[in-house]
C-alpha positions in Angstrom: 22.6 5.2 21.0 19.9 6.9 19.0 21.7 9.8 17.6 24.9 7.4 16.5 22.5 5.2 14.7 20.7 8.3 12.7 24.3 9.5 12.1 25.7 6.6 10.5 22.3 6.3 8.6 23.1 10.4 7.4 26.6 8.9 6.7 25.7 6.2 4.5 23.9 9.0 2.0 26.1 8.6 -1.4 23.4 9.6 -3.9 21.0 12.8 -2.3 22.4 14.5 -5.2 20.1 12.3 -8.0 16.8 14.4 -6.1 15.9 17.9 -7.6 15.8 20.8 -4.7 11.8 20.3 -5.1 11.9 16.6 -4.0 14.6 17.7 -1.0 11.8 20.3 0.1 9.6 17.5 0.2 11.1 15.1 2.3 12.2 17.0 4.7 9.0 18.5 4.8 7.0 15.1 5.5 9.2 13.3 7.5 9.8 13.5 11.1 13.4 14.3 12.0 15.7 14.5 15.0 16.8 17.5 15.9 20.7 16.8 16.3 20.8 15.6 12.7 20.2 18.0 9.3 18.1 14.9 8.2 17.2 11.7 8.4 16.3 10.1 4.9 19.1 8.5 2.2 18.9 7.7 -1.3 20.5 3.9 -1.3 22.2 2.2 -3.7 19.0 1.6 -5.7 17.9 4.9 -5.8 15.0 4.8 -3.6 15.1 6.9 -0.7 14.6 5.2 3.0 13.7 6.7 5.8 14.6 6.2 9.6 11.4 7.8 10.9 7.9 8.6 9.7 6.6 9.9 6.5 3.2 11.5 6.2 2.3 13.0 2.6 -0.7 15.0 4.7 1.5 17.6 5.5 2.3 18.4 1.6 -0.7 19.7 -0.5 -1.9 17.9 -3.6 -0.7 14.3 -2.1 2.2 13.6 -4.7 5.0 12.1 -4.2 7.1 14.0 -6.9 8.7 11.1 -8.6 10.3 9.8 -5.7 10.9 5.7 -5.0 10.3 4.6 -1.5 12.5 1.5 -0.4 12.1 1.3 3.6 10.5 2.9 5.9 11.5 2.7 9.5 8.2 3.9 11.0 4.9 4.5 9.8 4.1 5.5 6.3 0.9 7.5 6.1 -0.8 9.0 2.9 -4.4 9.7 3.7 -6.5 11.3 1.0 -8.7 14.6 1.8 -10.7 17.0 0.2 -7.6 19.3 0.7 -4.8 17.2 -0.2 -6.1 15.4 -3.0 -6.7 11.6 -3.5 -4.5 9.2 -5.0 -5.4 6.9 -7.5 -2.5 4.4 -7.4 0.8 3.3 -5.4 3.5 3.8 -7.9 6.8 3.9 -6.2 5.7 4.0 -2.5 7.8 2.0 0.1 8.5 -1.7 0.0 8.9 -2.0 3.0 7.3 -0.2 5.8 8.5 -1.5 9.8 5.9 0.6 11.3 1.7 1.2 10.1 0.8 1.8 6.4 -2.2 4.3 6.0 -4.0 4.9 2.8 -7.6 5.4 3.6 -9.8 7.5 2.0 -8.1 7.4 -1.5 -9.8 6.7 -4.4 -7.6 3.5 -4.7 -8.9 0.1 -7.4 -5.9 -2.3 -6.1 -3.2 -1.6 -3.6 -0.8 -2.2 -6.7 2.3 -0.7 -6.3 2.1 -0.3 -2.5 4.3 -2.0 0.0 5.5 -5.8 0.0 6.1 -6.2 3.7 4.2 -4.4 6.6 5.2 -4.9 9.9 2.5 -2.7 11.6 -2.0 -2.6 10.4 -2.2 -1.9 7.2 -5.5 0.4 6.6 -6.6 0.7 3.2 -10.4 1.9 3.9 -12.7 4.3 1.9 -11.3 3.9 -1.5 -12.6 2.1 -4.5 -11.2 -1.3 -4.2 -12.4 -4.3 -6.5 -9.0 -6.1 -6.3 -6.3 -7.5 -4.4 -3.2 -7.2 -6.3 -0.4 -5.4 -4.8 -1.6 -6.5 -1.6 1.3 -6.8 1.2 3.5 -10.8 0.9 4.0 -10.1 4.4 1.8 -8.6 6.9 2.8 -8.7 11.1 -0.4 -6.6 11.9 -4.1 -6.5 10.9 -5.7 -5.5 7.5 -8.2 -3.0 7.3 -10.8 -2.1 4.5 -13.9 -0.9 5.5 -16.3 1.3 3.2 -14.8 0.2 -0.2 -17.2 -1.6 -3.1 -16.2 -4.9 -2.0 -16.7 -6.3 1.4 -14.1 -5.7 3.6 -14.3 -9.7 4.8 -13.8 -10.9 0.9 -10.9 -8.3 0.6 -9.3 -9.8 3.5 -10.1 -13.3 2.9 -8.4 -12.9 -0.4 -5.6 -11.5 1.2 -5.2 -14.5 3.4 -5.5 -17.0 0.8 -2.8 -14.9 -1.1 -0.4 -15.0 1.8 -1.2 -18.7 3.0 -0.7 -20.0 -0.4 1.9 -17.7 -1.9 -0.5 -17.0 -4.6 -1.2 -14.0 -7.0 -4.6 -11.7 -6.9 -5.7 -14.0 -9.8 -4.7 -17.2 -8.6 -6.3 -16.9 -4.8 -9.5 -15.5 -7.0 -10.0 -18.8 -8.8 -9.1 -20.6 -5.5 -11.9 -19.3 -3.4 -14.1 -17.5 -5.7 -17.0 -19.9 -5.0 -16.8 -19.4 -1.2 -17.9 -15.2 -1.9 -20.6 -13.3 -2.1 -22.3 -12.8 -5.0 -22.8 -9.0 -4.4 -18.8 -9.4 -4.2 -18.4 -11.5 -6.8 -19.7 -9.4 -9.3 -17.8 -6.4 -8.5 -14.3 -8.3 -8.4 -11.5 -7.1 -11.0 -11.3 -11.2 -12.7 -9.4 -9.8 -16.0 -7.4 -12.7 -16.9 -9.7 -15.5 -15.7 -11.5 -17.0 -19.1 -15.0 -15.4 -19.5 -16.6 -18.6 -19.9 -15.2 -19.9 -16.2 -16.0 -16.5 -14.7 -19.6 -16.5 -16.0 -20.4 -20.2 -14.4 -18.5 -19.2 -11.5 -21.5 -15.7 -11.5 -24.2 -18.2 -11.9 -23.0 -20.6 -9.0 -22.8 -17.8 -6.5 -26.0 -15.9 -7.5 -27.8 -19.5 -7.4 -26.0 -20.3 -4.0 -27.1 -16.4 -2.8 -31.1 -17.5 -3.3 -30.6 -20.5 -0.9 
């Protein structure tokens, strides 16, 4: 039953064409693949390639993703940074979608913008840089992860909650619960777009509150 449904997946491949011979190298080099099959990614009709399987962008040095657009993922997605491989600094055009674990720890990562929308695994996102929520996942089956990044992992993840509870943006879960954080937190937090003069009151109220 596998092997039919990785065929008709191969099938379905209309557009592998668009991808340069570099970015064909590099799939096939970072995703797994079944053996019966030649391989088992597609470009869709929206030009961003899915994949039944898992992707890892260890196994390619310099931790690019050569221009490609990630739709869905069928299993994990993992793109841990390294001395060796290199660190990313943002999430432009990975998946949207990933039905298995999302990985980017160790990156050197301000906001998860650009990264998936739905998660159906953990998502781990620590040792980066993160002061911000935005492009954090609408949907999210497993647990989020953040350890070791400027701001608390528990704000990070409260923040998330809020934005998923409420169906709120980065900004708008901010001003909701900005009062409840921790002033070491609060003053670290990406607030562009939130008037100065609010933010500054909202800084006095949680360094007063942080004496107490």
């Amino acid at each position: 039953m596998s092997i039919k449904k990785y065929h008709v997946f191969e099938s379905e491949d209309q557009n592998s064409s668009s991808l340069t011979e570099e970015q064909i190298k590099f799939l096939d080099k970072c995703t797994t693949r079944d053996m019966k099959v030649s391989k088992n990614w597609r470009v869709n009709s929206d030009g961003l390639v899915d994949i039944k399987g898992d992707f890892d962008l260890r196994l390619d040095e310099g931790n690019l993703i050569h221009g490609i657009k990630f739709g869905t993922i069928n299993g994990f997605f993992c793109c841990e940074g390294s001395l060796s491989s290199g660190k990313l600094e943002d999430l432009s055009g990975f998946p949207r979608v990933v039905e298995g674990y999302f990985s980017c720890i160790g990156n050197e990562l301000t906001s998860l913008k650009g990264g998936p929308e739905i998660v159906h695994g953990n998502y781990y996102a620590g040792a980066n840089e993160l002061i911000s929520m935005e492009g954090g996942p609408k949907e999210l089956r497993g647990t989020f992860s953040a350890n070791r990044n400027p701001v608390s992992h528990a704000t990070l993840s409260l923040l998330l909650d809020t934005m998923q509870a409420y169906k709120l943006t980065y900004k708008q879960a901010l001003e909701e619960i900005a009062t409840q954080l921790p002033y070491e937190d609060i003053i670290l937090l990406d607030h562009e777009g939130i008037d100065e003069n609010v933010w500054k009151l909202i800084v006095s109220y949680t360094r007063i509150k942080n004496t107490l």
